[in-house]
Gaussian input, Z-matrix of N, CA and C with variables (Angstrom, degrees):
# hf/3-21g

backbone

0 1
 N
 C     1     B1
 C     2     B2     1     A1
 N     3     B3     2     A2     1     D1
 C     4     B4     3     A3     2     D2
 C     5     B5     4     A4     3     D3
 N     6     B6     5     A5     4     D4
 C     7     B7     6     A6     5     D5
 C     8     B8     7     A7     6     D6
 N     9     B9     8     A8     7     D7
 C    10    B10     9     A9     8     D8
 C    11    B11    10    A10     9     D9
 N    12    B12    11    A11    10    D10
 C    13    B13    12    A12    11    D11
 C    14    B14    13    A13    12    D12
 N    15    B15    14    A14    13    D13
 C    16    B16    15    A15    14    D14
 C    17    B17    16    A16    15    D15
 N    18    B18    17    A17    16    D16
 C    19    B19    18    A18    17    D17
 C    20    B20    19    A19    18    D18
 N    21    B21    20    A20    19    D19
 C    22    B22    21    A21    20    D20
 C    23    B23    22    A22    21    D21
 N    24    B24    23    A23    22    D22
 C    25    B25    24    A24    23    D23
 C    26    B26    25    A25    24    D24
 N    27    B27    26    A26    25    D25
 C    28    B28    27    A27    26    D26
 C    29    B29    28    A28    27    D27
 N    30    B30    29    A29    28    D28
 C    31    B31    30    A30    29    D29
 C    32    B32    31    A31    30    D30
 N    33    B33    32    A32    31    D31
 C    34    B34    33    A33    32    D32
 C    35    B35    34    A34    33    D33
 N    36    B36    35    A35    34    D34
 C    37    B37    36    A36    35    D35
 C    38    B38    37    A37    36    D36
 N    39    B39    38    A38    37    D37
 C    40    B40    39    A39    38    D38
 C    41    B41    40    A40    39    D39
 N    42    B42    41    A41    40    D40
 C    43    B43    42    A42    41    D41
 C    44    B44    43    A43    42    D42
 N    45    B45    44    A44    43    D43
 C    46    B46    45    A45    44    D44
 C    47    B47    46    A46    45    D45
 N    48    B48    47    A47    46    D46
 C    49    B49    48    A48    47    D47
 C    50    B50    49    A49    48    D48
 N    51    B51    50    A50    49    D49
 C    52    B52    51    A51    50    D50
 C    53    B53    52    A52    51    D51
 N    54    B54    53    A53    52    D52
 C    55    B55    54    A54    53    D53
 C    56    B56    55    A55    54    D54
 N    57    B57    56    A56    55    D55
 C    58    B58    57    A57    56    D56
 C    59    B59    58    A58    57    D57
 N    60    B60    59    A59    58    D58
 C    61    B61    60    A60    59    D59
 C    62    B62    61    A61    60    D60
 N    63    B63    62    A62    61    D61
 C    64    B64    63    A63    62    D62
 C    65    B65    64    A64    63    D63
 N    66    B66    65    A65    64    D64
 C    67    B67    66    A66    65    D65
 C    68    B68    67    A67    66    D66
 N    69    B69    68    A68    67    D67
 C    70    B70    69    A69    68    D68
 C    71    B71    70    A70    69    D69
 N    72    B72    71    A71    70    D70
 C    73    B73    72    A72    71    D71
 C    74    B74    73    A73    72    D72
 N    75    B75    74    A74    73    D73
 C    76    B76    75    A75    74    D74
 C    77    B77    76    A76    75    D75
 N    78    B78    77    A77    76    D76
 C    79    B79    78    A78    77    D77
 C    80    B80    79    A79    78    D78
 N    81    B81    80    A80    79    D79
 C    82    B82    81    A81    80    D80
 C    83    B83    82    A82    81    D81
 N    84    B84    83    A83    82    D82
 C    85    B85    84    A84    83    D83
 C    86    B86    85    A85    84    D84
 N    87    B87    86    A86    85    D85
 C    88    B88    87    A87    86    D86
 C    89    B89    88    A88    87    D87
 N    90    B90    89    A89    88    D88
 C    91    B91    90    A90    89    D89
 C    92    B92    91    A91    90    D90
 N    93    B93    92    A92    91    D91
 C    94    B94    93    A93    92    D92
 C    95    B95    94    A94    93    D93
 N    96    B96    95    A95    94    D94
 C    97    B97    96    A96    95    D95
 C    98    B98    97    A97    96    D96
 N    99    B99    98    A98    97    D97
 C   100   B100    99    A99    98    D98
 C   101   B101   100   A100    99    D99
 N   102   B102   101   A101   100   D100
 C   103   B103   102   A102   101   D101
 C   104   B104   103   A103   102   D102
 N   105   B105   104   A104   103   D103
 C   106   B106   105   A105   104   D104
 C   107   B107   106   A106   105   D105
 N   108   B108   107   A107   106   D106
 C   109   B109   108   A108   107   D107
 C   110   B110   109   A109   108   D108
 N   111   B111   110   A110   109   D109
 C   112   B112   111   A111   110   D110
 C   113   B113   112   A112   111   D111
 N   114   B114   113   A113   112   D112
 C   115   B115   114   A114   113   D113
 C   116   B116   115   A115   114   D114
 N   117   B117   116   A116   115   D115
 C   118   B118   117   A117   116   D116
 C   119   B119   118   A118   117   D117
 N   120   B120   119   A119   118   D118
 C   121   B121   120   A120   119   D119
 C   122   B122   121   A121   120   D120
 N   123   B123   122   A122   121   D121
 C   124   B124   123   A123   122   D122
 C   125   B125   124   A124   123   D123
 N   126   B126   125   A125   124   D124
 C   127   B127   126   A126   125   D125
 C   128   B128   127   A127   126   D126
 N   129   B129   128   A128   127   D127
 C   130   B130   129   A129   128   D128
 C   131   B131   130   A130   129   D129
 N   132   B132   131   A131   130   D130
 C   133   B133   132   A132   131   D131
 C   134   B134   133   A133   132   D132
 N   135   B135   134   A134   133   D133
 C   136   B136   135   A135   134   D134
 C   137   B137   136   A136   135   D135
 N   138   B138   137   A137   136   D136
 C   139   B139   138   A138   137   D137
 C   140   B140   139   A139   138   D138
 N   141   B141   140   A140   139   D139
 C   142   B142   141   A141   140   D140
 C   143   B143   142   A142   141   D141
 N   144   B144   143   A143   142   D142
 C   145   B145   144   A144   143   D143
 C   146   B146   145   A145   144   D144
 N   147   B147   146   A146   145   D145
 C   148   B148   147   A147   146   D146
 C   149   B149   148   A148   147   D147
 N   150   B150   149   A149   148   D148
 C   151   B151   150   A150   149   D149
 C   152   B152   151   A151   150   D150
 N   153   B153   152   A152   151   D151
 C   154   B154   153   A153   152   D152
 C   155   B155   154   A154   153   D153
 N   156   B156   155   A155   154   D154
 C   157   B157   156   A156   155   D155
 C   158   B158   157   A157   156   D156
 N   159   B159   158   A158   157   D157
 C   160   B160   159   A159   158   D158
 C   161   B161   160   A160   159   D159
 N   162   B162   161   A161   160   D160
 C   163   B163   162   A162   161   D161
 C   164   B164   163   A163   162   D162
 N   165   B165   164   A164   163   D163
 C   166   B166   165   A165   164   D164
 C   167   B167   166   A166   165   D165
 N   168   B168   167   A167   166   D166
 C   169   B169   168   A168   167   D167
 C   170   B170   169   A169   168   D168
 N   171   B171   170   A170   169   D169
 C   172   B172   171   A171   170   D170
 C   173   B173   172   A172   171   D171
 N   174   B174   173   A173   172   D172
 C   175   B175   174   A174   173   D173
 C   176   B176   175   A175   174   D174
 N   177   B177   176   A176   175   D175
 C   178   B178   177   A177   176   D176
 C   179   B179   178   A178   177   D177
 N   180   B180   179   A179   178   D178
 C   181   B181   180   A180   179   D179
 C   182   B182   181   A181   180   D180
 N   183   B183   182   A182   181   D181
 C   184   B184   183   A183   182   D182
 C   185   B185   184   A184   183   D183
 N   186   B186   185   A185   184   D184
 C   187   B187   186   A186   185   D185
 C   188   B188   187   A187   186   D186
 N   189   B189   188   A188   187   D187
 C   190   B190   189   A189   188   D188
 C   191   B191   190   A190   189   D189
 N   192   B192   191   A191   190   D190
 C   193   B193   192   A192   191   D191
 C   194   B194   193   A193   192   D192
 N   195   B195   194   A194   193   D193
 C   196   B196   195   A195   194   D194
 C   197   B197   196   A196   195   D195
 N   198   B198   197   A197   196   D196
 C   199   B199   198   A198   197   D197
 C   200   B200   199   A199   198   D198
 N   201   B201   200   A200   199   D199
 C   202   B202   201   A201   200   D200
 C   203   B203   202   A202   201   D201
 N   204   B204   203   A203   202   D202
 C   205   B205   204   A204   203   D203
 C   206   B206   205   A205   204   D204
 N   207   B207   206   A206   205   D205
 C   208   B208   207   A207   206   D206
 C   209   B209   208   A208   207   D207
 N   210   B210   209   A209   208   D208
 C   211   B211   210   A210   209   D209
 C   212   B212   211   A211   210   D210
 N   213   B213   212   A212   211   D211
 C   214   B214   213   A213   212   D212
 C   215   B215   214   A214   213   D213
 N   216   B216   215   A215   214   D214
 C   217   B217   216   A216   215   D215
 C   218   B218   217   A217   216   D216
 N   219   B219   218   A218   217   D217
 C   220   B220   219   A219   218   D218
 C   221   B221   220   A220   219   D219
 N   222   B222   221   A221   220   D220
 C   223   B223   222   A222   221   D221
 C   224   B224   223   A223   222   D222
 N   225   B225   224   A224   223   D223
 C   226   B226   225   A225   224   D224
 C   227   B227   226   A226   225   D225
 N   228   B228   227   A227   226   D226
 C   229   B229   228   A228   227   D227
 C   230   B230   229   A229   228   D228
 N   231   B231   230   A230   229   D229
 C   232   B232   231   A231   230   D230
 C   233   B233   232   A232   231   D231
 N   234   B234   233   A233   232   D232
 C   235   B235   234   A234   233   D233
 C   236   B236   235   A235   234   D234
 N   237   B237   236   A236   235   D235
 C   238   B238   237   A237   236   D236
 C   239   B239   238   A238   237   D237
 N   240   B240   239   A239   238   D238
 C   241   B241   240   A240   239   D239
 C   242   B242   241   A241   240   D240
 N   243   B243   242   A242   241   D241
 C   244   B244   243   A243   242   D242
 C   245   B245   244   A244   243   D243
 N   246   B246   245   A245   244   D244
 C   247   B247   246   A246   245   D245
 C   248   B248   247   A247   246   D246
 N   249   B249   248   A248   247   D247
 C   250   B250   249   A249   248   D248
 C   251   B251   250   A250   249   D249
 N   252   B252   251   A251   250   D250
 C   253   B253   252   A252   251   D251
 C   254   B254   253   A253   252   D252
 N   255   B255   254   A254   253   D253
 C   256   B256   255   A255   254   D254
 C   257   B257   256   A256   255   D255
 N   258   B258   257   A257   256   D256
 C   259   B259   258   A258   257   D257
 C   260   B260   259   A259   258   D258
 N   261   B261   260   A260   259   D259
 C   262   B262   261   A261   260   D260
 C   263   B263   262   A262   261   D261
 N   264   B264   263   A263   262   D262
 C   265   B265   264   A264   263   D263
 C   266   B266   265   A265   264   D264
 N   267   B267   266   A266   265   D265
 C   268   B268   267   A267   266   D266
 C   269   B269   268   A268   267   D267
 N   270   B270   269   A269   268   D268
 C   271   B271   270   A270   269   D269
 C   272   B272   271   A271   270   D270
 N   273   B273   272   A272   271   D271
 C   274   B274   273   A273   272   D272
 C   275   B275   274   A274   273   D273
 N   276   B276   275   A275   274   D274
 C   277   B277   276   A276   275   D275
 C   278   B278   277   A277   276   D276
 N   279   B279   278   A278   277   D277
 C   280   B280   279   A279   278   D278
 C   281   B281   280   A280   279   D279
 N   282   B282   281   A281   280   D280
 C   283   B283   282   A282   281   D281
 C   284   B284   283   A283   282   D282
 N   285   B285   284   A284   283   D283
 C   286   B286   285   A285   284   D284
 C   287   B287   286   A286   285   D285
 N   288   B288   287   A287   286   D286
 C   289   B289   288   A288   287   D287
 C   290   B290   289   A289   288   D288
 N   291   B291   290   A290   289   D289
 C   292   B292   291   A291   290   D290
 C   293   B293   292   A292   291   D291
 N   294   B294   293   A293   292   D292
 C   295   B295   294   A294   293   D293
 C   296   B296   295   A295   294   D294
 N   297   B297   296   A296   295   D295
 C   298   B298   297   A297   296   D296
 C   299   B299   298   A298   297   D297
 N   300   B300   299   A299   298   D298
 C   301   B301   300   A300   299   D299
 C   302   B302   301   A301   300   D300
 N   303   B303   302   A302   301   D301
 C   304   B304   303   A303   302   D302
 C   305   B305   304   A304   303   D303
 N   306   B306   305   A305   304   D304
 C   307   B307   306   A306   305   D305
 C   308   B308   307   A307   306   D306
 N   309   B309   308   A308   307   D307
 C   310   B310   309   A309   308   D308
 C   311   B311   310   A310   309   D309

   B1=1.4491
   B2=1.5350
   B3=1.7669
   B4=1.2329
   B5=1.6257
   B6=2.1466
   B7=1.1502
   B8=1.7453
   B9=1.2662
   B10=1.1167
   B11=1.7165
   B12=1.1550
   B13=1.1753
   B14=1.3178
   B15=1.5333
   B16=1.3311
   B17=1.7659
   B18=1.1323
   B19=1.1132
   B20=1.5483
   B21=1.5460
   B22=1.6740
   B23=1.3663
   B24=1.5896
   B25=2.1215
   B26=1.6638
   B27=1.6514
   B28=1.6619
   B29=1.4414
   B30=1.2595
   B31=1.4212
   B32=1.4510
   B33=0.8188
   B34=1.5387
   B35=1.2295
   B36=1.2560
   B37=1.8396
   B38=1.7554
   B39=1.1805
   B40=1.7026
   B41=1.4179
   B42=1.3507
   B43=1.5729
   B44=1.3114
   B45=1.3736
   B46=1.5882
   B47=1.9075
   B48=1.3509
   B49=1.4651
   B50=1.3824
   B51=1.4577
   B52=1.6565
   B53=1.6730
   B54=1.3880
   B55=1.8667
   B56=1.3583
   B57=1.6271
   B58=1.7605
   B59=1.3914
   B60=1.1964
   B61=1.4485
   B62=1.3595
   B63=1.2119
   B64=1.2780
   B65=1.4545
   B66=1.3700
   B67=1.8814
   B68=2.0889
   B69=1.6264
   B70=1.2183
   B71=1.4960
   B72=1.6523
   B73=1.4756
   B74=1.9901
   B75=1.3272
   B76=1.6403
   B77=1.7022
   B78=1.4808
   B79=1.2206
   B80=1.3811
   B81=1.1728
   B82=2.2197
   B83=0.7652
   B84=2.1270
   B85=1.2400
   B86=1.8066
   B87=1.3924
   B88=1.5711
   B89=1.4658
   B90=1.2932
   B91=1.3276
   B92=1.6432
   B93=1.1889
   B94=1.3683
   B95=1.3261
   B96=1.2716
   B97=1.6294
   B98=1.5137
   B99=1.2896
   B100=1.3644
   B101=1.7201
   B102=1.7906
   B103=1.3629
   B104=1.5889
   B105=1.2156
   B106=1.3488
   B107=1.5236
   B108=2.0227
   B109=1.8237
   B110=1.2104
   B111=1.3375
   B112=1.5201
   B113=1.8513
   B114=0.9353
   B115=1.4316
   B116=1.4285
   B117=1.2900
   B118=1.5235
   B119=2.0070
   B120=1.2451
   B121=1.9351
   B122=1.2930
   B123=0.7789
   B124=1.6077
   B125=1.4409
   B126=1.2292
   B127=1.9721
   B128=1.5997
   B129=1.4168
   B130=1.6556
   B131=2.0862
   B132=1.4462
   B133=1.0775
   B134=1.4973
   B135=1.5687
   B136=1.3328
   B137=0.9520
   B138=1.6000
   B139=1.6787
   B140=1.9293
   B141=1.2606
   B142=1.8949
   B143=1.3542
   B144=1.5909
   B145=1.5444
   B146=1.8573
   B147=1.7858
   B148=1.6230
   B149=1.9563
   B150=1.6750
   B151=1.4713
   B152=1.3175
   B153=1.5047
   B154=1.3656
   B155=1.5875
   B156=1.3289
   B157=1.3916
   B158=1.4944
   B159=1.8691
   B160=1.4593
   B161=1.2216
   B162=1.4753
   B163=2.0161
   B164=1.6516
   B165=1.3429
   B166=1.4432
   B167=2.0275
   B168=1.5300
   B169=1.9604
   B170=1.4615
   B171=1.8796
   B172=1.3661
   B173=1.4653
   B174=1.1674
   B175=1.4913
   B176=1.2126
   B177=1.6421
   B178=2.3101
   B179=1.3647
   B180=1.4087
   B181=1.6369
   B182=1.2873
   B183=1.6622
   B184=1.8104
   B185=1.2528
   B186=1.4480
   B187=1.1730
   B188=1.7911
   B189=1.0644
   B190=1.3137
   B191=1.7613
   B192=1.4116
   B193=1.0283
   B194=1.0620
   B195=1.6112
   B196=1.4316
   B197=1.8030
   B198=1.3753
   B199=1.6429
   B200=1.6437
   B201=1.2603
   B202=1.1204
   B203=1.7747
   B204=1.3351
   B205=1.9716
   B206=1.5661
   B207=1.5123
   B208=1.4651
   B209=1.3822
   B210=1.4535
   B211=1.3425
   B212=1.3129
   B213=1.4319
   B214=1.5622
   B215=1.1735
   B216=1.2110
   B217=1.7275
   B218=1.1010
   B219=1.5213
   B220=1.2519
   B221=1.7172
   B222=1.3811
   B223=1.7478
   B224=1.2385
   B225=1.1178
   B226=1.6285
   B227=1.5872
   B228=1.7812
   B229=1.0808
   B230=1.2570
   B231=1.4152
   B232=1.6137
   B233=1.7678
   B234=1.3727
   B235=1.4466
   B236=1.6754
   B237=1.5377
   B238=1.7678
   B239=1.8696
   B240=1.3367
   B241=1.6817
   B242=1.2067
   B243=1.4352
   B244=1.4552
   B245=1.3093
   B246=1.2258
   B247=1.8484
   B248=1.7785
   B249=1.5857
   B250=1.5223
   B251=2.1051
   B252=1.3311
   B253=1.6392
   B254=1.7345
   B255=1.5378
   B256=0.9942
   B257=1.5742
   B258=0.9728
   B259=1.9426
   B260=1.9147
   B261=1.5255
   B262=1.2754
   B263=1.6749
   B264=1.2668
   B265=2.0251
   B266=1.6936
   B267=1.4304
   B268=0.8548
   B269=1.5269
   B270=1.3269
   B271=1.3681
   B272=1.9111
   B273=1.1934
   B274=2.0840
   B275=1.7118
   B276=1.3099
   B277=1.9043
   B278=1.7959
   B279=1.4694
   B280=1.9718
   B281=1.2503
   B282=1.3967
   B283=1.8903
   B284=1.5965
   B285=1.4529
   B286=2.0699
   B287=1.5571
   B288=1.5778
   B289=1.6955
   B290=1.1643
   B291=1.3659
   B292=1.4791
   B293=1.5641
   B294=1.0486
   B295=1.2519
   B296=2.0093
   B297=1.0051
   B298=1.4261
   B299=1.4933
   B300=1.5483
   B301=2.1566
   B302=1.8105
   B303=1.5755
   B304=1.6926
   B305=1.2761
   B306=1.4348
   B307=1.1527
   B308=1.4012
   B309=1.3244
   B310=1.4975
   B311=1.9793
   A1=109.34
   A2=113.32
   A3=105.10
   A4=110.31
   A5=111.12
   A6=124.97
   A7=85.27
   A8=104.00
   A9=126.62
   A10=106.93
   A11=138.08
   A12=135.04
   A13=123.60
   A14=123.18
   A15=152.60
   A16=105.25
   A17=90.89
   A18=104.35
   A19=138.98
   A20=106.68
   A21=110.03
   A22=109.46
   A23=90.32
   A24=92.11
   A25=83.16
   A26=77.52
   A27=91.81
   A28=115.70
   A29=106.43
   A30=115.72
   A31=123.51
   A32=138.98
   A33=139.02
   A34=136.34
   A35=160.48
   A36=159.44
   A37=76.40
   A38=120.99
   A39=132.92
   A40=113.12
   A41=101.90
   A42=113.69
   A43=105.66
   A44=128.56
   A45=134.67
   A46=107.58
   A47=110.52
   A48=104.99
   A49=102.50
   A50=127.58
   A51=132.52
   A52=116.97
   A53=101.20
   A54=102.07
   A55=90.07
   A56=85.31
   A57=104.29
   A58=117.14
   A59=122.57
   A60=122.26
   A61=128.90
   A62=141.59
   A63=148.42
   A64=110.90
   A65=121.84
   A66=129.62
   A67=81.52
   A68=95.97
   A69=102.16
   A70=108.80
   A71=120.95
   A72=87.66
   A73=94.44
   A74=116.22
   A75=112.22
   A76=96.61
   A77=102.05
   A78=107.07
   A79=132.34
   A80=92.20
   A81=112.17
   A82=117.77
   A83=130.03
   A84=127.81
   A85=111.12
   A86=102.31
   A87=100.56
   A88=99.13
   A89=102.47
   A90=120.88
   A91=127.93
   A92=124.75
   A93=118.72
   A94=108.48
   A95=125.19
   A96=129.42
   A97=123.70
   A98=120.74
   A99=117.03
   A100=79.16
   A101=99.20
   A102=98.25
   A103=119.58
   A104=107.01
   A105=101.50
   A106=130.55
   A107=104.90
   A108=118.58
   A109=99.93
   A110=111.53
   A111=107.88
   A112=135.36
   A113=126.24
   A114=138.67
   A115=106.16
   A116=126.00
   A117=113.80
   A118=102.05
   A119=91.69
   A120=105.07
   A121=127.65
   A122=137.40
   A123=154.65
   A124=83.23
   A125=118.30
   A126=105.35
   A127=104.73
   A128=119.66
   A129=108.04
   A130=89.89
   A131=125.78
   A132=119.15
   A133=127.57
   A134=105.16
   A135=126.05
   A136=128.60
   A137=132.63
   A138=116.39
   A139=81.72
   A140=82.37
   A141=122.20
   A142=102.81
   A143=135.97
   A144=128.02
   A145=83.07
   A146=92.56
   A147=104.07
   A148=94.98
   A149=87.82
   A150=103.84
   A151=127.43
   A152=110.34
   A153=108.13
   A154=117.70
   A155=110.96
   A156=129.28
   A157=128.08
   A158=103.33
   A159=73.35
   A160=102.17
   A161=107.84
   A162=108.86
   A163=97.90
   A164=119.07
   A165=134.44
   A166=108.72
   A167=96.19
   A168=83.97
   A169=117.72
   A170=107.20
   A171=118.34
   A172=119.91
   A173=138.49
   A174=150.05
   A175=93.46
   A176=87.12
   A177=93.41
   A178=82.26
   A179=120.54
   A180=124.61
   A181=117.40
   A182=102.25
   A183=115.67
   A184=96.03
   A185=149.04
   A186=131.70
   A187=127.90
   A188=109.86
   A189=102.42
   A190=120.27
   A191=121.95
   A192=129.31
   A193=125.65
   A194=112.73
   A195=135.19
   A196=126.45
   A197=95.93
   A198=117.01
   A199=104.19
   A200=128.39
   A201=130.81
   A202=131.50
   A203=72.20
   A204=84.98
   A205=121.02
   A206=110.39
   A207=104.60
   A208=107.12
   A209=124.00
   A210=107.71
   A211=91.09
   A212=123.54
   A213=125.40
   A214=115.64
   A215=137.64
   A216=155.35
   A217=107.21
   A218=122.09
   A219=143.16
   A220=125.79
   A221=77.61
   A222=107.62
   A223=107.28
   A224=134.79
   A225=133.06
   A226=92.43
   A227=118.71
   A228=120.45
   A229=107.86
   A230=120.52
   A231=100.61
   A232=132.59
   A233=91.02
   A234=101.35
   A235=132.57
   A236=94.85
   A237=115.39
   A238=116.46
   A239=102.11
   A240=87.50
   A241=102.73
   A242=135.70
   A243=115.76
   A244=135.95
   A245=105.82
   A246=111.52
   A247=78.23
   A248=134.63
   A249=121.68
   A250=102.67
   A251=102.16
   A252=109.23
   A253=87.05
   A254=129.32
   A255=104.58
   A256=138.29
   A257=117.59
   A258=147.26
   A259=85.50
   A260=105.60
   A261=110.61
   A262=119.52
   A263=100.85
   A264=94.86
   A265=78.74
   A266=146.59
   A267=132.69
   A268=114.70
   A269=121.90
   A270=146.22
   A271=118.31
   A272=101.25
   A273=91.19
   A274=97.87
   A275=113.41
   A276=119.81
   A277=93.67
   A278=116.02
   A279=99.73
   A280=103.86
   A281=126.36
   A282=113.76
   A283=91.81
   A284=77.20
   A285=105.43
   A286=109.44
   A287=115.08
   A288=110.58
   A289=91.64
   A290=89.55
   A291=119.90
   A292=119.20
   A293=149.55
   A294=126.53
   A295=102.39
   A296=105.03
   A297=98.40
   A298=102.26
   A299=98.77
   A300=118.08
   A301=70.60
   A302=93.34
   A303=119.00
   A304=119.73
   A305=125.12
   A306=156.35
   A307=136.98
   A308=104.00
   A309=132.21
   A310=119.93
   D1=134.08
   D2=176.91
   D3=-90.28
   D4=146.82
   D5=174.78
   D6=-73.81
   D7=128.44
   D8=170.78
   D9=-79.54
   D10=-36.57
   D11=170.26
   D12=-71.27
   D13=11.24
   D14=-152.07
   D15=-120.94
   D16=-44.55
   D17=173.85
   D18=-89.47
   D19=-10.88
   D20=175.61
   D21=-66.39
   D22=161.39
   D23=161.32
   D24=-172.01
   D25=136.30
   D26=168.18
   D27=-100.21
   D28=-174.14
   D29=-177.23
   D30=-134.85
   D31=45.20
   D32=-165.65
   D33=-22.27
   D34=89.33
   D35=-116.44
   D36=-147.14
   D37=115.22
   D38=117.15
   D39=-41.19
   D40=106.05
   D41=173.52
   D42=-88.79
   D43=-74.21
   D44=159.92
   D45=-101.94
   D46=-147.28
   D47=173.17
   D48=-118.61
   D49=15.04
   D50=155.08
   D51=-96.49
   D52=-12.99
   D53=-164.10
   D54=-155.09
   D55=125.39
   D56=162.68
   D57=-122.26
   D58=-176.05
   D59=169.91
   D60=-142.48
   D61=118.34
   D62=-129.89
   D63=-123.22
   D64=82.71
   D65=-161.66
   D66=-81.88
   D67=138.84
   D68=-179.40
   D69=-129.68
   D70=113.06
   D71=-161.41
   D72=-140.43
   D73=177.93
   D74=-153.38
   D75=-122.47
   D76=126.75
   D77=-170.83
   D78=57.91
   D79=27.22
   D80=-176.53
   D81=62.97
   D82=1.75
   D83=-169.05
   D84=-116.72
   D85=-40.30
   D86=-172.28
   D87=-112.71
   D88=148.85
   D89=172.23
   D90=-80.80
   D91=123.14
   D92=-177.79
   D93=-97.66
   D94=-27.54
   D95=171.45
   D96=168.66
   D97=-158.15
   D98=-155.72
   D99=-154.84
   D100=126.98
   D101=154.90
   D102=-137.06
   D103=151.23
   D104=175.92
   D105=-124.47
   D106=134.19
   D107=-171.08
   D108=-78.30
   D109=130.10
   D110=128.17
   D111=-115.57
   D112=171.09
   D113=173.40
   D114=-81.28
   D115=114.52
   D116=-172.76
   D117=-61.48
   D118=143.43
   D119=167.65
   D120=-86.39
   D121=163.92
   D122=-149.35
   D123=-74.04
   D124=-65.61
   D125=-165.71
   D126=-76.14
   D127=31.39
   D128=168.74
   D129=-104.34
   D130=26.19
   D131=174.83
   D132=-24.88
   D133=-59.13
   D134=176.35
   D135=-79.55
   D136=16.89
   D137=172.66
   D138=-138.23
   D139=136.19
   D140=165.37
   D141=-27.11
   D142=57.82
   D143=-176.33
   D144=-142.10
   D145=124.45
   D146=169.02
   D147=-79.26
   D148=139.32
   D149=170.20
   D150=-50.01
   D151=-33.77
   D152=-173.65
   D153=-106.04
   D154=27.21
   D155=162.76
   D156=-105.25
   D157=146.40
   D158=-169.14
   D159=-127.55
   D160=171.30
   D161=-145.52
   D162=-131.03
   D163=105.27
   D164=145.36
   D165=-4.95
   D166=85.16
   D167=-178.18
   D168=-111.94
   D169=22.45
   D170=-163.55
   D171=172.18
   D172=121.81
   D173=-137.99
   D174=-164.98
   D175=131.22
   D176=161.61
   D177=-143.72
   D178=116.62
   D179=-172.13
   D180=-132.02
   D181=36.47
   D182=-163.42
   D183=-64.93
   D184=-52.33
   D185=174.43
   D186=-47.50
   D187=-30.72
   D188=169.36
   D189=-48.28
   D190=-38.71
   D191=168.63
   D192=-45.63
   D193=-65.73
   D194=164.54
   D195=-33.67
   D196=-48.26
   D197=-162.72
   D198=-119.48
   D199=-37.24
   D200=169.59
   D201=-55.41
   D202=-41.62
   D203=-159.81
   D204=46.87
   D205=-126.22
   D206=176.56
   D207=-102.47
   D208=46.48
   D209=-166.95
   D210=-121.48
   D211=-0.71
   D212=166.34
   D213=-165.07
   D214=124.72
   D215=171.13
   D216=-54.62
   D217=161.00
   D218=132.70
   D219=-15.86
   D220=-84.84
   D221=157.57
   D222=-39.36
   D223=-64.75
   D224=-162.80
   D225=-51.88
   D226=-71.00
   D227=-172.40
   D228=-36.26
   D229=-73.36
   D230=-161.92
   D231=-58.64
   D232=-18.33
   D233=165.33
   D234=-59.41
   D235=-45.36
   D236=154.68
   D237=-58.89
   D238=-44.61
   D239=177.65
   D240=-89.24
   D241=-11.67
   D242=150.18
   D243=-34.97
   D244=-48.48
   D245=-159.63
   D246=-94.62
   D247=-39.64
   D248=-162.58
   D249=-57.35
   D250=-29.42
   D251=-162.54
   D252=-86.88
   D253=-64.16
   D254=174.81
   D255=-45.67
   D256=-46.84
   D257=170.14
   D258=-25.55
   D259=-79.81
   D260=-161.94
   D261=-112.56
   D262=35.38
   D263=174.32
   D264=-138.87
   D265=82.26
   D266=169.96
   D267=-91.05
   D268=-22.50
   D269=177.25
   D270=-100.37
   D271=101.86
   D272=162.70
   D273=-2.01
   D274=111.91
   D275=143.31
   D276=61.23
   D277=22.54
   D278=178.40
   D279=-61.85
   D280=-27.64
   D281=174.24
   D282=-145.37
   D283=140.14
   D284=171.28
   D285=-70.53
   D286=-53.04
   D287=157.50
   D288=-137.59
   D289=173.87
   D290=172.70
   D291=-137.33
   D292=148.85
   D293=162.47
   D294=-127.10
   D295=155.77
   D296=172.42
   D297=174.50
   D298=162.33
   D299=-166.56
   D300=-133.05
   D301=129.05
   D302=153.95
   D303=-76.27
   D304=25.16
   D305=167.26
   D306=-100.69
   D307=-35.56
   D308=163.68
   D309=-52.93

């Protein structure tokens, strides 16, 4: 049986140099979803978010359902393209893509 968490890899797309988007897909062939970073903005003044972190503001993760089952969440995902967007966009635009498995 395949570890399904063994098998993701995202992909990272520079949308602007505040928002990227992170295609996450299983066995290099099907897609589990699309999420999207941003850099919090000047008018997020007032809520508890460090500037130079970046915050999950959009998910379409219909394949996870499909292909996932219970062998991985929602939640799990965004937690994984959390640390993948932090890991490697540490700088404004430092990479245009990236692709990479935390497995590797």
């Amino acid at each position: 049986m395949v570890d399904i968490r063994k098998e993701i890899k995202g992909t990272i797309s520079v949308i602007t140099e505040d928002r990227v988007a992170v295609e996450i897909t299983l066995l290099n062939e099907v897609s589990l979803g699309v999420l999207y970073f941003e850099r919090p903005k000047q008018g997020w003044v007032n809520k508890p978010i460090m500037p130079t972190k970046w915050r999950c503001t959009d998910a379409k993760v219909e394949g996870v359902y499909q292909w996932g089952g219970e062998k991985i969440t929602p939640t799990e995902l965004i937690k994984w393209a959390q640390e993948l967007v932090e890991e490697n966009l540490k700088e404004y635009g430092e990479k245009d893509s990236k692709e990479n498995n935390p497995n590797d």
